[in-house]
N, C-alpha and C positions, 0 to 999 in steps of 0.2 A: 861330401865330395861328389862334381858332379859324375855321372853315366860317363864310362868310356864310348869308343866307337869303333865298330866291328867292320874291315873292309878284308874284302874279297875278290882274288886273281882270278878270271875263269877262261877257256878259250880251246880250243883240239890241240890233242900230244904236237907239237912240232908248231904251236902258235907263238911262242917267245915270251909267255911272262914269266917263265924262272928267270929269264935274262934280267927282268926286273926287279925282282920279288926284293933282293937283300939291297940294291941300292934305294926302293921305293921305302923299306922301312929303318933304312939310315935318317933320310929326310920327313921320316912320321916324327922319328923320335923326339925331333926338339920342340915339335905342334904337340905331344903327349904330353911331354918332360912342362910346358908350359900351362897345360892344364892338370896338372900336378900326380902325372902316372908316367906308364912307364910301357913299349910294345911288345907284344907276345908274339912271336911270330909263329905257326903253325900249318897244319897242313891235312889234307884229308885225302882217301879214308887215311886215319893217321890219329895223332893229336896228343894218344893217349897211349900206356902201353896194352890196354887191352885193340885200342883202335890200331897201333901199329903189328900188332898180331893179327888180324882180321886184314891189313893191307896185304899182307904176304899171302894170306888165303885169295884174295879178292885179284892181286895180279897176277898168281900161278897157276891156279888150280880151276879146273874145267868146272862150273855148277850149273844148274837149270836157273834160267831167267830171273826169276820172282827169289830165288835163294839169293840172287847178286844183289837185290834191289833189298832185298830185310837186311843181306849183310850190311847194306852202305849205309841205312838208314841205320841199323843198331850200333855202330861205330859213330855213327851221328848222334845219337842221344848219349853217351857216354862223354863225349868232343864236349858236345853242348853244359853239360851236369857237371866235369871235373876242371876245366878249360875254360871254356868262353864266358858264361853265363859269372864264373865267381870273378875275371878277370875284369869284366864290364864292369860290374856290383861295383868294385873297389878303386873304378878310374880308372883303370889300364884300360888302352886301346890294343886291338888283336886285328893282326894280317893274317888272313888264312889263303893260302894256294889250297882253293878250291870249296866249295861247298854243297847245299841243296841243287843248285842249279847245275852241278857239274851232271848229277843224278839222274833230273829232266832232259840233258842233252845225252848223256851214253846211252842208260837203260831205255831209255824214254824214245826218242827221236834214232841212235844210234842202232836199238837191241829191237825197240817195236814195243815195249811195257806200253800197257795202256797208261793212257794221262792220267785217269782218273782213279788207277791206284796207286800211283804215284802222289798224287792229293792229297787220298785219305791217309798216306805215311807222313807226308810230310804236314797234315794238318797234327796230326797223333804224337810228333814225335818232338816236332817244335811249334806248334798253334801260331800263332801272329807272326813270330819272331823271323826279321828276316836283316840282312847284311845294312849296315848304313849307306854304303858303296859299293859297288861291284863295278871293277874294270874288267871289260871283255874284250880279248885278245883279238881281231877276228884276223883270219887266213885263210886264202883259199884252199883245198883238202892236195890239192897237186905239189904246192908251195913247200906246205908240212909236211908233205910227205918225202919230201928231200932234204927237208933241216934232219927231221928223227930218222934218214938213213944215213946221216954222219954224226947221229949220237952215242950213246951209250947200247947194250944189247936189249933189245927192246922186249917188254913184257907184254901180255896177253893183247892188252888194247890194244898198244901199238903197233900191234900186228894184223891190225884191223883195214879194210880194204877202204880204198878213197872213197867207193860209194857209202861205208859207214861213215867217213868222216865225213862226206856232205851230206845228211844225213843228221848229224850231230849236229854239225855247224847253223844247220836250217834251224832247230830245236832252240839252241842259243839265240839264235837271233828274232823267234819268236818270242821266248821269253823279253830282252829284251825290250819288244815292241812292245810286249803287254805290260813293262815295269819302266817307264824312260825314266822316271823320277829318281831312280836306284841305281841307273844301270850307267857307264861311261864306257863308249864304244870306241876302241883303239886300233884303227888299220897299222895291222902287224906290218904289211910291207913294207912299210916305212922307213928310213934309216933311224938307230938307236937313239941319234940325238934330236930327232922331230918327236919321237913318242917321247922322250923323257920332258920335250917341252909339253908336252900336252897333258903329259900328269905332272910338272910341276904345278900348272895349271890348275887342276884336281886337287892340289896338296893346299894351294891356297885360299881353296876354296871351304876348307874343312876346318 
């Protein structure tokens, strides 16, 4: 059977790809079901139940920097080991809201983590391995930050100040540049049914 295909949401609290998330792996399912699997759909930090213990640590609870950044990655090798890695093996394709690169934009560009250990966790933790796709959400930090003041009670991040979010946002969009072959850049402003044409777009491309 062949290798499934691992795609990933990524974009700042208040960029719109949960709006997406469950309609975009409606339309995975029958490109999966066609290559003879089936979609996983999941989430980070999350995936797992030791990873969705580690979320509740990760958006409650006040730690020093470098404790945020082992937590995210050790939730990431667990995601990776129970999740991802056996779901691929077996032809399943997996949608994950959020990943590696969520990591390089909060800790990284958001919090000030050096790049370079941010590297050497994610060379550590998952070596080569990286998303088939990554849709990236982008919005400006102003925008977002008046969708996630009429959402749900917001958690630690989201409580993060515009200049964190532009900040992050810049960090995303470096990445990004430095991965265009991975990467599918989606202006969030958009109305719903212009970005869903632009990832059908994406869907048929896969």
């Amino acid at each position: 059977m062949a290798r499934g295909k691992f795609i990933t949401f990524e974009g700042i609290d208040g960029a719109g790809k949960t709006t997406h998330l469950e309609w975009f792996r409606q339309q995975l399912h029958t490109r999966a079901a066609r290559a003879g699997g089936t979609v996983i759909m999941t989430r980070e930090p999350g995936g797992t139940a030791l990873g969705e213990t580690l979320r509740e640590i990760l958006l409650h609870q006040p730690m020093a920097l470098e404790t945020e950044a082992l937590l995210m990655f050790a939730a990431r090798r667990e995601h990776l080991a129970q999740v991802i890695e056996p779901a691929l093996a077996q032809g399943d394709w997996v949608l994950s809201d959020r990943f590696t690169d969520a990591t390089f934009a909060y800790q990284g560009g958001g919090r000030g983590l050096p790049r370079d250990k941010l590297e050497t966790l994610e060379r550590w933790v998952q070596g080569e391995f990286q998303p088939d796709l990554t849709v990236l959400f982008d919005l400006a930090p102003d925008t977002a930050s008046a969708r996630r003041s009429a959402a749900r009670e917001p958690d630690r991040f989201e409580r993060e100040s515009e200049r964190f979010f532009a900040r992050t946002r810049a960090e995303y969009l470096r990445r990004a540049q430095e991965a265009p072959q991975r990467f599918a850049l989606i202006d969030s402003s958009q109305d719903i049914a212009l970005i869903r044409q632009q990832l059908e777009a994406l869907l048929a491309r896969l």
